[in-house]
N, C-alpha and C positions, 0 to 999 in steps of 0.2 A: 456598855455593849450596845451597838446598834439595833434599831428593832427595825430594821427594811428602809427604804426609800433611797434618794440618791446618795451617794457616797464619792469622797472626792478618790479620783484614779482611779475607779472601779470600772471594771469591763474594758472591749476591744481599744488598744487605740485610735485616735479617730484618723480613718483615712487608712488604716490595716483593712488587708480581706484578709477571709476564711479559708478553712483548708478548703472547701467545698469550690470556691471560687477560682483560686490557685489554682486548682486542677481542669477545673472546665477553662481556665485561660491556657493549658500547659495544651490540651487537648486540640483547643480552636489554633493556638500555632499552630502545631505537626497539620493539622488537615489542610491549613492555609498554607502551609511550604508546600504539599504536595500537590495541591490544585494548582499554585504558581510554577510549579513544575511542568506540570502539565497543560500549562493555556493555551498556547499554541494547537494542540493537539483538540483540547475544548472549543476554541472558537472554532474551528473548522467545521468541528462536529455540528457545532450548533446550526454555523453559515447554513449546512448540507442539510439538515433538517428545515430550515428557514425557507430556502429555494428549493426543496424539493430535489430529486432524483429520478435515473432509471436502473433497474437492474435487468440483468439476463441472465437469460435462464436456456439450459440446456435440455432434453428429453432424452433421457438413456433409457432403453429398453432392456430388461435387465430377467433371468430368469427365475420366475419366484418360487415359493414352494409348490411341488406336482409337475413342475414343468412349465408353469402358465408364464407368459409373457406379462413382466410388469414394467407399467410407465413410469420412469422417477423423475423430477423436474428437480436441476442440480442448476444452483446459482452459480456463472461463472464470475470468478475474478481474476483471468489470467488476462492481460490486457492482448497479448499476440490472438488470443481466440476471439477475443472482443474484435478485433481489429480487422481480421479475416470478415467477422461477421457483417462488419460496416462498411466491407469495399465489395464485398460480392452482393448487399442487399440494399445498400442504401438507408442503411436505417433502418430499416423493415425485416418483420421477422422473414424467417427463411428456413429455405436445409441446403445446409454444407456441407460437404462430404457426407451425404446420407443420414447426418444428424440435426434435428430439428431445434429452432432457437426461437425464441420469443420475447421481448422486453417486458417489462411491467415497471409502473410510472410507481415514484414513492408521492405523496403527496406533500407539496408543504404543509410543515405543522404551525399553526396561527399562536400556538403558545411560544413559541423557539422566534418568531417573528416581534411576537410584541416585546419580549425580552433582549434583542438587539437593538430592536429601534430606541427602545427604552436607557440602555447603555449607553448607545450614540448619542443620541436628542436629546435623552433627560426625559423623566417621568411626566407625563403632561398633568396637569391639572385637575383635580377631581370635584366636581361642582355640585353643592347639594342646592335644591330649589324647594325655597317653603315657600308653601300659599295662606296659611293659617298669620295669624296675630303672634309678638311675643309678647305673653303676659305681664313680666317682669325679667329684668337683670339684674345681675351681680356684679357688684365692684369689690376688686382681689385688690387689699389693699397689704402691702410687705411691712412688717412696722420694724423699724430698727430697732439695733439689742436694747439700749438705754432711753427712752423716751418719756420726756414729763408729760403728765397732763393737759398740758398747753398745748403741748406739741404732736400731742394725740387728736386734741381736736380738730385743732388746723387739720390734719391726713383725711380726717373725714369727711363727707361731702355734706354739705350746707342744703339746710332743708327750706 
């Protein structure tokens, strides 16, 4: 009877995964088909974050509770209202048929930027600078499965 240590054909075979792993691979598909599904739709999104925006926005007066006049500021997205607004204003807020309109800028976002240019160009280079000494190195040396003593010293470095 064995008392513990290696055992021949014992344990995973080599180059099997786990259930654990199976499944977080089963999982990164499905999200990867649905992202690929959707790229088109993502890079846009991103572009429009990257370059920045403007939206508009409507003011409807509206009656609140008691009777009181209240201001609601209602983002349009009908382009024919858009449209109106941009031939009778020139770009510039206004009132069109007695309703008030005003833009607001979205900003570019510098994260959505570094992250396209990064896609495009490739990741640039990250460069660490020391000033100090290095005291010592390491030499990583791989030693083959069967190797004589000979051939072990040879791999090592000569003092």
């Amino acid at each position: 009877m064995a008392s513990g240590g290696k055992r021949a054909r014992a344990g995973r075979k080599l180059g099997s995964k786990g259930k654990a792993t199976l499944e977080k691979q089963k999982v990164a598909e499905a999200f990867n088909q649905r992202v690929m599904a959707k790229a088109d739709a993502l890079f846009n999104a991103q572009l429009t974050l990257a370059i920045g925006s403007m939206k508009v926005f409507r003011v409807d007066e509206v009656e609140g509770e008691g009777g009181k006049k209240k201001r609601e500021h209602v983002h349009v997205t009908d382009a024919n209202e858009i449209q109106t607004l941009l031939d009778e204003h020139d770009g510039m807020n206004g009132v069109v048929d007695g309703v008030y309109y005003y833009f607001s800028d979205v900003l570019p976002d510098n994260k959505a930027i570094e992250a396209m240019l990064n896609r495009a160009l490739g990741k640039p280079k990250e460069t660490l600078e020391h000033a100090g000494e290095i005291a010592h190195t390491h030499k990583v040396v791989r030693v083959p499965p069967k190797v004589s003593k000979e051939e072990w010293s040879e791999l090592l470095p000569q003092k």
